[in-house]
TORTIMI-61800 format. One record per residue: x, y, z of N, C-alpha, C, CB in turn. Coordinates in pm, whole numbers, padded with zeros to 5 digits, always signed. Last residue first. Glycine has a CB too. Example, Ala and Ser with C-alpha at 12.3 -4.5 7.8 and 13.67 -1.06 7.14 Angstrom:
<nodes>
+01285-00225+00708+01367-00106+00714+01290+00003+00787+01408-00060+00572/+01319-00569+00780+01230-00450+00780+01320-00330+00780+01131-00447+00905/
</nodes>
This chain:
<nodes>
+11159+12767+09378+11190+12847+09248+11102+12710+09209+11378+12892+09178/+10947+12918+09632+11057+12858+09565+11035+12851+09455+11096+12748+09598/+10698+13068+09769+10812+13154+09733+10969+13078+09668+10841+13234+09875/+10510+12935+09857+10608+12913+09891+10706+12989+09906+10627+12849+09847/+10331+13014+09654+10274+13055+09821+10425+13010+09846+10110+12947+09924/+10475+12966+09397+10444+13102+09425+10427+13142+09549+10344+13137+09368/+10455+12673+09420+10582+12736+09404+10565+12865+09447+10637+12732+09270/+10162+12662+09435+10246+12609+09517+10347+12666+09529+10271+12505+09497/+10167+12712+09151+10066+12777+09213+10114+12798+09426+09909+12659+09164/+10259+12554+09016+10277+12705+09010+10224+12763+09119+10218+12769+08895/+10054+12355+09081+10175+12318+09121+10293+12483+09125+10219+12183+09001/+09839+12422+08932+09838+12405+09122+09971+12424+09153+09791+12238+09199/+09754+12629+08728+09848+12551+08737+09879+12545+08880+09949+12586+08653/+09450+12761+08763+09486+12704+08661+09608+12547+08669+09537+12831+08592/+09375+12793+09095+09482+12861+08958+09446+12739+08878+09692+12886+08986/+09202+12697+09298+09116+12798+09233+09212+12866+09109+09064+12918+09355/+09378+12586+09443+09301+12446+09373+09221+12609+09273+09152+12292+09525/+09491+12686+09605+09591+12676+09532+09430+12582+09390+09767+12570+09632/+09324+12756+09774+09429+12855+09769+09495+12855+09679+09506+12857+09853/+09188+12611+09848+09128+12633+09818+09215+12772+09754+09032+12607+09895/+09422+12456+10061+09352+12408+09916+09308+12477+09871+09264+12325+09898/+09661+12376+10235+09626+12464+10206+09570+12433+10094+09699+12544+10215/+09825+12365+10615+09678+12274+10489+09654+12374+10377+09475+12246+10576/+10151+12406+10693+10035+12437+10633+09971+12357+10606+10037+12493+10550/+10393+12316+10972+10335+12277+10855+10195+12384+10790+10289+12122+10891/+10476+12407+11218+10573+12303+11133+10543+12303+10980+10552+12141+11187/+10551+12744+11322+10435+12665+11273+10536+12551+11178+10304+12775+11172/+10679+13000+11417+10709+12844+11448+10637+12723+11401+10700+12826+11578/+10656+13212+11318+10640+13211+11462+10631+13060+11509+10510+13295+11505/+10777+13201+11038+10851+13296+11160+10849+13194+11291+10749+13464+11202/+10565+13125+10934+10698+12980+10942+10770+13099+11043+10826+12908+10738/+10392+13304+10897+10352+13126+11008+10479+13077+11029+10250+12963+10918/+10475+13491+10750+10471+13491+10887+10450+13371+10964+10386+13570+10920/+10525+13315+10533+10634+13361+10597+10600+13393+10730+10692+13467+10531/+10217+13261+10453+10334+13157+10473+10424+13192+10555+10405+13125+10362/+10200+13519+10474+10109+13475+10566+10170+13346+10557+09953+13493+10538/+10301+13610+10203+10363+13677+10328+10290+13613+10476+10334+13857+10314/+10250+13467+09995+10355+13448+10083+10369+13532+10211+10464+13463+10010/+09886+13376+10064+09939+13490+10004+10078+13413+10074+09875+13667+10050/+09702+13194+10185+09672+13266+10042+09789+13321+09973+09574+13387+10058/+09490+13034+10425+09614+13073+10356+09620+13102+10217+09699+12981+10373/+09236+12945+10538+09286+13086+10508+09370+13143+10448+09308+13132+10575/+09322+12629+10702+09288+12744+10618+09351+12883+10611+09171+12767+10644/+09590+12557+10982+09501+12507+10848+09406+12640+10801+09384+12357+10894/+09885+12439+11101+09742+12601+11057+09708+12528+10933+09814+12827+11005/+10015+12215+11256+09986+12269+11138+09873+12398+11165+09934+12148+11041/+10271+12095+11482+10160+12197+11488+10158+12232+11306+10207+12354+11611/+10360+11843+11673+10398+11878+11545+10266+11970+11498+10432+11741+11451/+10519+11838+12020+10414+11843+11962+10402+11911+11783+10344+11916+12068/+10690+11807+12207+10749+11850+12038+10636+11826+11982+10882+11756+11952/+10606+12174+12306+10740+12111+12182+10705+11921+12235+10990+12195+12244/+10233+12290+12332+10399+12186+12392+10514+12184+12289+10368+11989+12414/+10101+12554+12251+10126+12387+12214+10248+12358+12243+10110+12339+12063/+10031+12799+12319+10013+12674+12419+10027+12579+12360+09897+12652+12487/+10160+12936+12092+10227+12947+12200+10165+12813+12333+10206+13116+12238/+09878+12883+11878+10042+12898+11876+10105+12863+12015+10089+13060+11838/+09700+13095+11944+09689+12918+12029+09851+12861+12012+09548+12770+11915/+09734+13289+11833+09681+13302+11942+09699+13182+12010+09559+13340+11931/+09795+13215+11584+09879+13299+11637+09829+13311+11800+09876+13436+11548/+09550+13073+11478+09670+12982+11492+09757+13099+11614+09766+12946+11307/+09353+13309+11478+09305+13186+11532+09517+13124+11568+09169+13073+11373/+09444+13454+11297+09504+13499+11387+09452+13387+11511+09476+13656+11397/+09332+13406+11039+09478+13313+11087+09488+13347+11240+09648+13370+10998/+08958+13317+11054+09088+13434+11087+09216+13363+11103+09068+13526+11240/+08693+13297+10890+08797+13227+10881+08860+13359+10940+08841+13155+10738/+08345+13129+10989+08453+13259+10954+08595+13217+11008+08403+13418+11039/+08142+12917+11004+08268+12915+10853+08349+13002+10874+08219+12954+10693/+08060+12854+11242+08001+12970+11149+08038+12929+11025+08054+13122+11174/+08155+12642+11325+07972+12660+11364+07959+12762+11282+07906+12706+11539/+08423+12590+11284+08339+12529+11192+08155+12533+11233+08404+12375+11186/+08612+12864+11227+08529+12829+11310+08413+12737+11249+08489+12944+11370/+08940+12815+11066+08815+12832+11013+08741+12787+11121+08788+12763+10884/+09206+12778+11154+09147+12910+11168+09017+12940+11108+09234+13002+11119/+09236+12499+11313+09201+12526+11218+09145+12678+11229+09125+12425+11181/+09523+12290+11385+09494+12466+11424+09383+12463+11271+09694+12618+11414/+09639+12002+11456+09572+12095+11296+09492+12237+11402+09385+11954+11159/+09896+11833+11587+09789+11926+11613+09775+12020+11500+09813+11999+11740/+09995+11551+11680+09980+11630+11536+09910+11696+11564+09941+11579+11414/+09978+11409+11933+10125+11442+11873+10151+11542+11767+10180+11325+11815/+09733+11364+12168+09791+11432+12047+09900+11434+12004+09781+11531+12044/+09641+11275+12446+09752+11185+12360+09789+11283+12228+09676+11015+12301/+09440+11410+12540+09435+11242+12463+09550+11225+12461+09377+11207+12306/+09558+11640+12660+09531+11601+12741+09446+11405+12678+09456+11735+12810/+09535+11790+12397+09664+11747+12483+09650+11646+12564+09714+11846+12569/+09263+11819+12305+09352+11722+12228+09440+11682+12364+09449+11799+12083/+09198+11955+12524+09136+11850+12497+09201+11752+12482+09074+11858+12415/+09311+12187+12487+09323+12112+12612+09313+11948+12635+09225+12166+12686/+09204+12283+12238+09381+12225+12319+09369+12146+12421+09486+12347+12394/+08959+12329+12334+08956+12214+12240+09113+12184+12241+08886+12252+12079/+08961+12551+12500+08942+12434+12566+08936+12285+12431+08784+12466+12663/+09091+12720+12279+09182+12662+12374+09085+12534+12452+09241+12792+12487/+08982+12626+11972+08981+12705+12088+09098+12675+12153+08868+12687+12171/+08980+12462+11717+09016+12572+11697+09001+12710+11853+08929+12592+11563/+09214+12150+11632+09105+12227+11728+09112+12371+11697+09133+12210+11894/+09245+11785+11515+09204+11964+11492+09152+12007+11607+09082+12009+11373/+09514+11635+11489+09368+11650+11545+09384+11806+11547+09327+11568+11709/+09589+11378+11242+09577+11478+11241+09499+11592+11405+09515+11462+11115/+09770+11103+11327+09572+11149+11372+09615+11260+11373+09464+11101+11538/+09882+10782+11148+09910+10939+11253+09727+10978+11228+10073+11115+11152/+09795+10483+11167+09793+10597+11093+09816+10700+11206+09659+10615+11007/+09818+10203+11246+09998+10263+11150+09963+10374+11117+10069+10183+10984/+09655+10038+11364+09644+10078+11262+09810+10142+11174+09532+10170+11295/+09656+10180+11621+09698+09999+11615+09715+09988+11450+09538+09861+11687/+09634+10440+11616+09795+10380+11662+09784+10237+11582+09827+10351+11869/+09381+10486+11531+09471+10519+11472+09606+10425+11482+09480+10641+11509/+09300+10351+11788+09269+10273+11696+09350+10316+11588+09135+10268+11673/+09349+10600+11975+09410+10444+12007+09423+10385+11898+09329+10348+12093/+09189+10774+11861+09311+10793+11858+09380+10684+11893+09342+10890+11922/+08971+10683+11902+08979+10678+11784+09084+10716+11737+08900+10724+11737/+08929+10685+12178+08942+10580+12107+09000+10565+11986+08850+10544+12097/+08927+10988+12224+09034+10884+12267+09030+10747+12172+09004+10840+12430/+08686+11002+12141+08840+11090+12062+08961+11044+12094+08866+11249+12103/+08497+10935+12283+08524+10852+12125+08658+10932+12090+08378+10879+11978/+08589+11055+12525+08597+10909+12493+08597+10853+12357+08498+10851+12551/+08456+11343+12426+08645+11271+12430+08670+11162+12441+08742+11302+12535/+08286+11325+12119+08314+11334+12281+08441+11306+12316+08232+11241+12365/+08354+11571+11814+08399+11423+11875+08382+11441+12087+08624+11389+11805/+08405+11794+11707+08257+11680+11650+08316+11546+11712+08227+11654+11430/+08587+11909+11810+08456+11907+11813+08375+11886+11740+08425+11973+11839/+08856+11805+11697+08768+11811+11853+08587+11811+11888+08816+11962+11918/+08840+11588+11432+08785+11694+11481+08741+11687+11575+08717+11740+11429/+09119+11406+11302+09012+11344+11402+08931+11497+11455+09104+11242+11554/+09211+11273+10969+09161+11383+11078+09073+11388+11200+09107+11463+11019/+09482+11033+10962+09350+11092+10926+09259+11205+11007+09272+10985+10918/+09731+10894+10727+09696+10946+10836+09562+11004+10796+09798+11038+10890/+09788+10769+10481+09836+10696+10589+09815+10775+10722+09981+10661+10566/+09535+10549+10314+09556+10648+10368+09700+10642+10473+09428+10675+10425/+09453+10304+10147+09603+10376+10114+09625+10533+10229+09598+10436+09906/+09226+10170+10231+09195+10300+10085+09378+10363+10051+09049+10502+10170/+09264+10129+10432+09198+09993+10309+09276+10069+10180+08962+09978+10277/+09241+10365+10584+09345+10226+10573+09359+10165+10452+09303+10108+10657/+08983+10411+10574+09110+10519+10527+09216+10458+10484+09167+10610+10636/+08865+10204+10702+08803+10260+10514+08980+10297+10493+08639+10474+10490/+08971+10200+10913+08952+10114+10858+08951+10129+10729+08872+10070+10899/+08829+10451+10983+08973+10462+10964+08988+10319+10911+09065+10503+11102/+08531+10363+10995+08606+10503+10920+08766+10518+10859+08604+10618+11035/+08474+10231+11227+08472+10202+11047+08552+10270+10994+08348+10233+10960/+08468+10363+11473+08627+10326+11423+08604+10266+11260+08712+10180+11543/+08356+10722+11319+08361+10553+11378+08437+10514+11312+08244+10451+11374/+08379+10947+11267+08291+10977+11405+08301+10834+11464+08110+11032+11381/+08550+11215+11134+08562+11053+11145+08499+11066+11280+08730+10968+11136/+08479+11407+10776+08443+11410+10931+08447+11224+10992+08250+11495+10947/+08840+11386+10682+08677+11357+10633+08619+11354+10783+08643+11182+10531/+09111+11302+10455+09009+11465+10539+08886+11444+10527+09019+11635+10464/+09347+11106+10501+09220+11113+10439+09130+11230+10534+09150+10951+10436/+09651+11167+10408+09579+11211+10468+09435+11223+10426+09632+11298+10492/+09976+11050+10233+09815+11083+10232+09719+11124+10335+09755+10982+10196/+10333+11075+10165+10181+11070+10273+10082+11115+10230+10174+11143+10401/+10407+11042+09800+10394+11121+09940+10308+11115+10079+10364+11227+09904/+10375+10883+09593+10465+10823+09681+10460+10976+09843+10655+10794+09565/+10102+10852+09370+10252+10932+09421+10300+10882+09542+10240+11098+09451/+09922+10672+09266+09975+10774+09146+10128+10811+09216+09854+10942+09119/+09794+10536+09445+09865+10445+09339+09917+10567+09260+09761+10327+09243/+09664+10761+09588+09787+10685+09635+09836+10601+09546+09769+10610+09749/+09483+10849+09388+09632+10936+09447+09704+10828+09480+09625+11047+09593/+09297+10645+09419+09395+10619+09285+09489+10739+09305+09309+10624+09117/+09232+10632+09699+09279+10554+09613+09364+10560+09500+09205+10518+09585/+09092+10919+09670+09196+10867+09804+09270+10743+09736+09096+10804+09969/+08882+10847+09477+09013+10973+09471+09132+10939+09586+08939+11157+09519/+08704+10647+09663+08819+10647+09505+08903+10725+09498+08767+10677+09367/+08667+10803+09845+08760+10684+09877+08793+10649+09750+08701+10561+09961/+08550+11110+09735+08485+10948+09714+08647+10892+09779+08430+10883+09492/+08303+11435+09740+08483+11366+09739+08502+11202+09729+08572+11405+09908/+08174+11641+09744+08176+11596+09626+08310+11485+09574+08167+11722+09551/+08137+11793+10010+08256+11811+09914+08250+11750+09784+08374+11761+09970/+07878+11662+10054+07909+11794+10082+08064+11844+10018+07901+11804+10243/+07847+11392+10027+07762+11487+10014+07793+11609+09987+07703+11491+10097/+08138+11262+10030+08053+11246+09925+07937+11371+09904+07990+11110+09949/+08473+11337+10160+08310+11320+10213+08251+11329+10012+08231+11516+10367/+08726+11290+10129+08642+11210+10052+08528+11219+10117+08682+11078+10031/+09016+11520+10007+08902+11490+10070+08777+11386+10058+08865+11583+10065/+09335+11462+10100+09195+11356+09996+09091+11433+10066+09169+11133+10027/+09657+11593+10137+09511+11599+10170+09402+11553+10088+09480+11719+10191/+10001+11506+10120+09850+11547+09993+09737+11525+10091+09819+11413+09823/+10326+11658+10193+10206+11538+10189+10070+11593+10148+10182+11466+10343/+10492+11830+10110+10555+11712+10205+10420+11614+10222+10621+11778+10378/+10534+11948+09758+10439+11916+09896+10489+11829+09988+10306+11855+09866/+10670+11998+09517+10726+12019+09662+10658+11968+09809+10734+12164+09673/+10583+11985+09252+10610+12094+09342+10672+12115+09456+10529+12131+09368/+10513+11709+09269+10656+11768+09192+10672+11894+09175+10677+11727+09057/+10303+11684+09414+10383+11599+09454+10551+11665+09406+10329+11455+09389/+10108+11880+09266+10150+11896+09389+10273+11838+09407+10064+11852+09474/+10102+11699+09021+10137+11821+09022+10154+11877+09179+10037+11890+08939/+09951+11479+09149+10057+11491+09064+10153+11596+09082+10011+11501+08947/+09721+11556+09180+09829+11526+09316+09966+11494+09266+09782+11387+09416/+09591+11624+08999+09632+11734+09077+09762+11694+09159+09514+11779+09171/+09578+11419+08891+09675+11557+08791+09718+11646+08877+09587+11661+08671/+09419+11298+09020+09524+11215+09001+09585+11349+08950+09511+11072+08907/+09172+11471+09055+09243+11427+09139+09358+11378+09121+09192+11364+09185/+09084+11674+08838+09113+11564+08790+09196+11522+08934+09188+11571+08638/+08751+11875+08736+08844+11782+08867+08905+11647+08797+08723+11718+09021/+08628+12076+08603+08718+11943+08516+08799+11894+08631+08840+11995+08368/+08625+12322+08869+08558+12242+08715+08688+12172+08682+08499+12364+08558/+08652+12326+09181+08736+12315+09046+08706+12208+08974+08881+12308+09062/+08464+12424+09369+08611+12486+09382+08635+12443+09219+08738+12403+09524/+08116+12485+09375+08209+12369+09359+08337+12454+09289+08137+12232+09256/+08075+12610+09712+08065+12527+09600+08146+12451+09521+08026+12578+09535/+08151+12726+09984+08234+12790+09815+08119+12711+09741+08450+12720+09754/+08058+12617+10169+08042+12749+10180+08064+12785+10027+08141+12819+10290/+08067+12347+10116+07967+12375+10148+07957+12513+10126+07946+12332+10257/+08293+12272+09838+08292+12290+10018+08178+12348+09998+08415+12388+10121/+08468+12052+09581+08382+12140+09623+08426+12186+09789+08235+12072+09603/+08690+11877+09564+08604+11925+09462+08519+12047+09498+08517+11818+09421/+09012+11901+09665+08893+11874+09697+08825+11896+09577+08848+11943+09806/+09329+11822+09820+09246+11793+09655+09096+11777+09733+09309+11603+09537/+09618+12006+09942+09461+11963+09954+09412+11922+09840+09368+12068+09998/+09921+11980+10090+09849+12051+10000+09693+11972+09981+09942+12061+09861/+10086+12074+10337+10016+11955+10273+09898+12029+10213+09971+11828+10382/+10430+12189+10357+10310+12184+10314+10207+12062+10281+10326+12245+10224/+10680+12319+10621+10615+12179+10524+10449+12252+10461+10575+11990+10666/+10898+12572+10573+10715+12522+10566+10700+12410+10520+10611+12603+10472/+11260+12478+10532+11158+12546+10481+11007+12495+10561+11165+12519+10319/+11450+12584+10843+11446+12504+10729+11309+12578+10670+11441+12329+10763/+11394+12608+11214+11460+12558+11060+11374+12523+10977+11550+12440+11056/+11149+12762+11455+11225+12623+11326+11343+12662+11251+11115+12578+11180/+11101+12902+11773+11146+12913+11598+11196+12751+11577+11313+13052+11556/+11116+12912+12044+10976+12890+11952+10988+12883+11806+10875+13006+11973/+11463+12844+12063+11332+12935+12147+11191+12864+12023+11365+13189+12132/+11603+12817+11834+11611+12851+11892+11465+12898+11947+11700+12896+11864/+11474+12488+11613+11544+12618+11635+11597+12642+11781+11447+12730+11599/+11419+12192+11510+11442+12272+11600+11500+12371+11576+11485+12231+11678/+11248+12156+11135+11404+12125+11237+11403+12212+11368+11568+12181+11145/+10949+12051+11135+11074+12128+11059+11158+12105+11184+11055+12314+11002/+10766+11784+11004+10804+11894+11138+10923+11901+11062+10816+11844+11329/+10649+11603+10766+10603+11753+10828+10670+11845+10957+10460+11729+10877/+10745+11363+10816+10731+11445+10646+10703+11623+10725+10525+11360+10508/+10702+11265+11070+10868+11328+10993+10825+11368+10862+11017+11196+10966/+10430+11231+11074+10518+11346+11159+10644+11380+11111+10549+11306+11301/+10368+11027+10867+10341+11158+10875+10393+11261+10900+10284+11170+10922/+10567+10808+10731+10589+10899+10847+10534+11031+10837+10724+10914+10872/+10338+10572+10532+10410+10645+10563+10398+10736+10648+10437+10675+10490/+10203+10213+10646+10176+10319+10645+10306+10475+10686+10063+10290+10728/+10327+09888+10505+10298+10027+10653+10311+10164+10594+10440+10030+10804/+10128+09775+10257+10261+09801+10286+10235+09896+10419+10348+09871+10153/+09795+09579+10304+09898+09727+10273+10009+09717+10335+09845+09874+10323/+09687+09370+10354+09809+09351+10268+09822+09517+10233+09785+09233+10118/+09576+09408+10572+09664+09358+10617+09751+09341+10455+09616+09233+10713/+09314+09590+10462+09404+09645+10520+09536+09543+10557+09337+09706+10630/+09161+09380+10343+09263+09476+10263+09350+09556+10331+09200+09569+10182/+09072+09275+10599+09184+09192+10497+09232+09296+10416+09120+09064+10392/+08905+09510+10655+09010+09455+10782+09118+09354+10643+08891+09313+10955/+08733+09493+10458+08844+09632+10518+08953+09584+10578+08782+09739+10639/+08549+09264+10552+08671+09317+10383+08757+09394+10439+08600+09430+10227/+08480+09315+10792+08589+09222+10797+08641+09221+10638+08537+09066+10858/+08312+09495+10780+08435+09516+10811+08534+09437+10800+08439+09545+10904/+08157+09511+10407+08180+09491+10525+08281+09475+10621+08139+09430+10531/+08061+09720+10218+08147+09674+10216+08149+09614+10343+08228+09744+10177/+07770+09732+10236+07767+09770+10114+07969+09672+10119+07725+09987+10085/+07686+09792+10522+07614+09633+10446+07695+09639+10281+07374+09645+10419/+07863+10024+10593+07891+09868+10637+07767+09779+10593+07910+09852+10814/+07738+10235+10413+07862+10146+10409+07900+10018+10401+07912+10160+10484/+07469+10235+10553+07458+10220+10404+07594+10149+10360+07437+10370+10328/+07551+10354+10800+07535+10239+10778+07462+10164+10648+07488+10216+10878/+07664+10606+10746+07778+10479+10745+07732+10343+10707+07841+10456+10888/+07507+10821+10680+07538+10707+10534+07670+10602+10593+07613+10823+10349/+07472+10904+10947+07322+10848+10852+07423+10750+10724+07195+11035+10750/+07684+11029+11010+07616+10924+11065+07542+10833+10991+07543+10965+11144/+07687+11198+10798+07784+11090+10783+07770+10990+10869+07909+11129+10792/+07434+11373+10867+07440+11281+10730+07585+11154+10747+07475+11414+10571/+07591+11486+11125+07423+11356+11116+07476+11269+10999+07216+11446+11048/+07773+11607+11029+07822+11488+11100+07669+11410+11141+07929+11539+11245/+07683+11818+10865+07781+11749+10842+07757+11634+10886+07882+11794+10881/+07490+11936+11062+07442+11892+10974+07577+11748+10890+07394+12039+10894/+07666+12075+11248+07600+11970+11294+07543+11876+11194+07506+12015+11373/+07861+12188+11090+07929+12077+11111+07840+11984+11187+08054+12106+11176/+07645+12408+11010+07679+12293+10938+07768+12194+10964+07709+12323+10843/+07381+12366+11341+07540+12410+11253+07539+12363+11130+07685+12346+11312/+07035+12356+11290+07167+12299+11318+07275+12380+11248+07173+12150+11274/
</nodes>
């Protein structure tokens, strides 16, 4: 198997360890005393331009992970709350949780106590295959969540984009082809995650976003995700119109994240 095949068994396999462990109808009550869920899409799209161009500065949503399958483990002495901290008063327009358990080393706790720490949109990053899932995300303070083309049929991708709505959470949705555009477009998408990482191999190219770039509708709100490293690969994304970045492994491998931020940015 792939590793996103492997990925998405095991998260099959440990839901239903979940639902006897918390059950839905808990989720469902913690979810009705959350405050509504913050404006993904307006934290992240930049201002109309002319022609395919924006205004203004790169939104960023910056990432807290512990580990990844390919790297290991990204950053000794993980302190989730310090990090998102430090992101938050850098500049980030919103924070990425990762909370898979096996394979990132990530927990709905960390998703949790960020959100009692900062006031920026959350985004829970986790393979979502059932409507449990977003429920959790909910419960947990999320206010949007990632839905992957492919690890999803389109009926469940539809659904799970409906269930987003009833819910109050935006739906990140990733694709990294064109027939996976198509896909999204053709659900309902509003947030489209360009991921330049091919998740059957791991190999990462930006030129993934630059290529698909141009078939995403206005006003469709377009992020690039991985790979990002350097300002000049910020600058070129924000040229060719890109609303937003994902960027972790980029910033989570300095010492000082939030420096670290300032630097891919290029602000003071």
């Amino acid at each position: 198997m792939s590793i996103l095949e492997t990925i998405l068994s095991r998260t099959r396999a440990d839901l239903a360890d979940r639902r006897v462990r918390v059950p839905l109808v808990e989720l469902q009550a913690r979810c009705r005393d959350r405050a509504p869920a913050r404006d993904v899409r307006r934290a992240l799209r930049r201002e109309a331009g002319q022609g395919a161009r924006r205004r203004g500065a790169l939104r960023v949503i910056a990432e807290i992970k512990q580990a990844s399958p390919s790297r290991g483990v990204i950053r000794p002495g993980f302190d989730p709350v310090a990090l998102a901290r430090a992101y938050a008063a850098a500049g980030a327009q919103a924070i990425s949780v990762l909370t898979d358990v096996p394979f990132f080393q990530g927990s709905l706790d960390h998703l949790a106590a960020v959100r009692a720490a900062v006031e920026v949109p959350l985004l829970r990053k986790d393979f979502h295959v059932d409507p449990y899932q977003l429920w959790e995300a909910r419960a947990a303070g999320a206010d949007a969540v990632l839905l992957i083309v492919a690890a999803l049929p389109v009926g469940q991708l539809q659904d799970l984009l409906g269930l987003s709505r009833e819910l109050g959470l935006a739906a990140l949705v990733e694709i990294h082809t064109r027939p996976e555009l198509d896909v999204a477009m053709a659900s309902g998408a509003d947030l489209i995650g360009i991921n330049n990482r091919d998740l059957q191999r791991f190999v990462v190219s930006l030129e993934t976003t630059f290529a698909l770039l141009p078939l995403v509708p206005d006003p469709t709100v377009l992020v690039s995700e991985s790979g990002i490293a350097e300002p000049a690969q910020v600058a070129r994304l924000a040229a060719a119109g890109v609303d937003a970045i994902l960027v972790g492994e980029g910033l989570l491998r300095h010492p000082d994240v939030g420096e670290a931020l300032r630097r891919l940015c290029d602000t003071p």
